[in-house]
C-alpha positions as CSV (number, residue, x, y, z in Angstrom):
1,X,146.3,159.5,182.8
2,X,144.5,158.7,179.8
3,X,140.5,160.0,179.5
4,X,137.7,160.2,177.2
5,X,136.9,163.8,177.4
6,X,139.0,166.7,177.7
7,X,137.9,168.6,180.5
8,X,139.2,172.0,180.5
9,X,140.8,171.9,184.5
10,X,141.6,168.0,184.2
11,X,145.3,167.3,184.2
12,X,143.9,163.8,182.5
13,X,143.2,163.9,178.6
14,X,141.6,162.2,175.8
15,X,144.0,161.4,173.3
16,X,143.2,159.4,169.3
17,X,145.1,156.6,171.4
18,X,147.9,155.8,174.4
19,X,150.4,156.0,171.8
20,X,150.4,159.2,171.0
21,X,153.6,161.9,171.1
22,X,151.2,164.2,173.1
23,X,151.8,164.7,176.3
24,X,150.4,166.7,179.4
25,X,152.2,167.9,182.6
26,X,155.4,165.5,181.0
27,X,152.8,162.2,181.1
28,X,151.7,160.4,178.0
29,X,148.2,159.2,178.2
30,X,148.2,155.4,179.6
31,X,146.8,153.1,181.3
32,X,147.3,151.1,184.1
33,X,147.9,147.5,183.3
34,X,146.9,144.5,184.5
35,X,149.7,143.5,186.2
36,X,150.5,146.9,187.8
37,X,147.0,146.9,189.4
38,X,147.7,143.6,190.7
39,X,151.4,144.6,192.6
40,X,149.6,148.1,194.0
41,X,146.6,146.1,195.5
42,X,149.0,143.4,197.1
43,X,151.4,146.1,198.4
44,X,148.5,147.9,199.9
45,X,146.9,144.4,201.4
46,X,150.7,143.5,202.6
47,X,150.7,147.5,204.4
48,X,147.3,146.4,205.9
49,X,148.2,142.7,207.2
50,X,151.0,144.6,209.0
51,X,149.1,147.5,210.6
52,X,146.3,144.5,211.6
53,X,149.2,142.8,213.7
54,X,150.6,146.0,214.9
55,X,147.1,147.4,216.3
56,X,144.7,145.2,217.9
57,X,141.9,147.9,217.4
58,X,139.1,146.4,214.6
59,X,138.0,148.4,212.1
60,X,136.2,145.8,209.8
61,X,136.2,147.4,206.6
62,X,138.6,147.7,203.6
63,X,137.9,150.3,201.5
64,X,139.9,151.1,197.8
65,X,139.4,154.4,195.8
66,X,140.1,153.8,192.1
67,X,140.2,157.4,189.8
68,X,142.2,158.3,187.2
69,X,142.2,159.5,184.1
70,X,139.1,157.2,183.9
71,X,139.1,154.0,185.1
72,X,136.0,152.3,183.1
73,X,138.2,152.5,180.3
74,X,140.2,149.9,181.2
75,X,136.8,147.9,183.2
76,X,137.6,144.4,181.7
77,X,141.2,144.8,183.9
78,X,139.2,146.5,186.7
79,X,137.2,143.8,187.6
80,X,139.8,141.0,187.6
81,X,142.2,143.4,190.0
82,X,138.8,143.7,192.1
83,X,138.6,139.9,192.2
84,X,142.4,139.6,193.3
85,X,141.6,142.0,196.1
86,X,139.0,140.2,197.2
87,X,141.2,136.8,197.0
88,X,143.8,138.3,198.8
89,X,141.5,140.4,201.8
90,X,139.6,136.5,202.1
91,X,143.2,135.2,202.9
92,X,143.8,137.4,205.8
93,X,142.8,135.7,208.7
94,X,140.1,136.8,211.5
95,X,139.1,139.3,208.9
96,X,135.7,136.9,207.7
97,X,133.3,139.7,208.7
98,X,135.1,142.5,207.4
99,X,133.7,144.4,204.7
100,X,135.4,145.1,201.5
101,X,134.1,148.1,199.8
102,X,136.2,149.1,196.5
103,X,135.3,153.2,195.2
104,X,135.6,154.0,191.6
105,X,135.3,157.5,190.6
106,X,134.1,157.9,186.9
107,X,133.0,160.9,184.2
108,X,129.6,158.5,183.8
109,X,130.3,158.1,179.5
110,X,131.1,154.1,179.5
111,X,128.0,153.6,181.7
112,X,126.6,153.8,178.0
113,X,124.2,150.2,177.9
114,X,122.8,148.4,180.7
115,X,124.9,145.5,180.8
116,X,127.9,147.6,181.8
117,X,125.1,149.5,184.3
118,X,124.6,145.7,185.4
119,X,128.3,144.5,185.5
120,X,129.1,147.6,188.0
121,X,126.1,147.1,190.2
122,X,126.7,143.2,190.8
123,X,130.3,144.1,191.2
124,X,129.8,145.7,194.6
125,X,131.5,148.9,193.8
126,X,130.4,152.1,194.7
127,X,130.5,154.3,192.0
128,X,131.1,158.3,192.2
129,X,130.0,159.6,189.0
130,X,132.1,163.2,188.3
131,X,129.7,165.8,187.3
132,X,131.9,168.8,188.0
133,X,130.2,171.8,187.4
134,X,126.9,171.0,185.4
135,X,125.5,173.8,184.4
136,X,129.3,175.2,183.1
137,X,130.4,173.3,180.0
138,X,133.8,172.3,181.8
139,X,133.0,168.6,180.7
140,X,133.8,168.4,177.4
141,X,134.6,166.0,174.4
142,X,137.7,166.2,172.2
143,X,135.4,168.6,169.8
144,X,134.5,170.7,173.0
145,X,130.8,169.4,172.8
146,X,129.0,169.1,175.8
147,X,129.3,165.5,178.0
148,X,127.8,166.1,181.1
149,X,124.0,165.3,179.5
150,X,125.9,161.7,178.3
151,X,127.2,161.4,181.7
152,X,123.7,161.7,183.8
153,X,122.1,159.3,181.0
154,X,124.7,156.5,183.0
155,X,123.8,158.1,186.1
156,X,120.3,156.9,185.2
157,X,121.4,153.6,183.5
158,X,123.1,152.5,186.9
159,X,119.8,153.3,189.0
160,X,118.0,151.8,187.0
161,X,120.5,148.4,186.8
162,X,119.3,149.1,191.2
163,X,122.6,150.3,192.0
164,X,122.3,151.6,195.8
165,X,125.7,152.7,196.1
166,X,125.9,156.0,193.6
167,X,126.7,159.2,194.4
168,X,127.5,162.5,192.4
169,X,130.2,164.3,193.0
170,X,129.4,168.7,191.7
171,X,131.9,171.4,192.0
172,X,130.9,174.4,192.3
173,X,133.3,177.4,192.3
174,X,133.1,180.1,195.5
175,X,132.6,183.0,192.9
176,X,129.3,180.7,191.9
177,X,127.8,179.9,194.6
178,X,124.5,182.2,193.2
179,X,123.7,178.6,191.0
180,X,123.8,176.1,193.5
181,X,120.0,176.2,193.4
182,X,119.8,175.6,189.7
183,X,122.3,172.9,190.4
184,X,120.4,171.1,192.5
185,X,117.5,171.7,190.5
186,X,119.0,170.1,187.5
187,X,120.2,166.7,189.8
188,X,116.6,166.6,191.0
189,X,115.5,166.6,187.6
């Protein structure tokens, strides 16, 4: 639950820290530790060796969606949890040429140098960066600045660290729908 920004229709929020009194919807910003991460992947990968005995039908692919809050604040974690996955999935028998694909969806801000643009695209994760409605300044910092310019900068970072696997997620509301050209105009751009 906890976040950089403070997006203005985000149940999520950026906090000074996870200690804070403040709360949202009853939650207290936090993160997810270590050790949670680890006993939600193995109860998912337990769930999976089951349904792979119960139906003989192969689908080889493992996928895992990661969101938040926002997950690159906690990345250091995130990578050893994707790393016990991948232990775990390589344990599972007849499943060598299955494909493991983990999801992460992110605001873009901690995509902010190129090692972490490198780090993410040697991790094999596909990364869904959460542009929301660009053009609207939805996307905002704890001073209500803009973060959306911030967030395509990472955009950038990872493409140019060769990350294949990046995509953009833009919401646009119906009422709204006269911008979508500007919209696409400003991802083009």
């Amino acid at each position: 639950t906890h976040c950089n920004l403070r997006c203005t229709h985000c149940t999520a929020r950026a906090f000074d820290d996870t200690k804070t009194a403040n709360r949202y919807y009853g939650m207290p910003a936090a993160h997810m530790t270590l050790s949670t991460m680890k006993r939600a992947i193995k109860s998912g990968i337990e769930q999976l060796k089951l349904r792979l005995r119960a139906y003989p039908v192969r689908v080889p692919r493992f996928e895992m969606f990661i969101t938040g809050g926002e997950p690159l604040l906690v990345w250091n974690e995130l990578r050893e949890a994707l790393a016990y996955a991948r232990k775990l999935l390589a344990d599972i028998p007849d499943t060598d040429d299955y494909i493991f694909t983990p999801h992460i969806v992110t605001n873009g801000l901690l995509i902010n140098n190129d090692q972490v643009a490198r780090e993410i695209t040697e991790s094999g994760v596909n990364i869904t960066v959460a542009l929301d409605s660009p053009l609207n300044q939805v996307r905002v910092y704890k001073d209500g600045s803009a973060a959306t310019p911030e967030a395509v900068r990472g955009l950038k970072r990872l493409i140019d660290a060769g990350h294949k696997q990046a995509s953009v997620n833009v919401v646009i509301a119906g009422e709204q729908m006269d911008i979508v050209d500007d919209v696409m105009s400003y991802l083009d751009g």
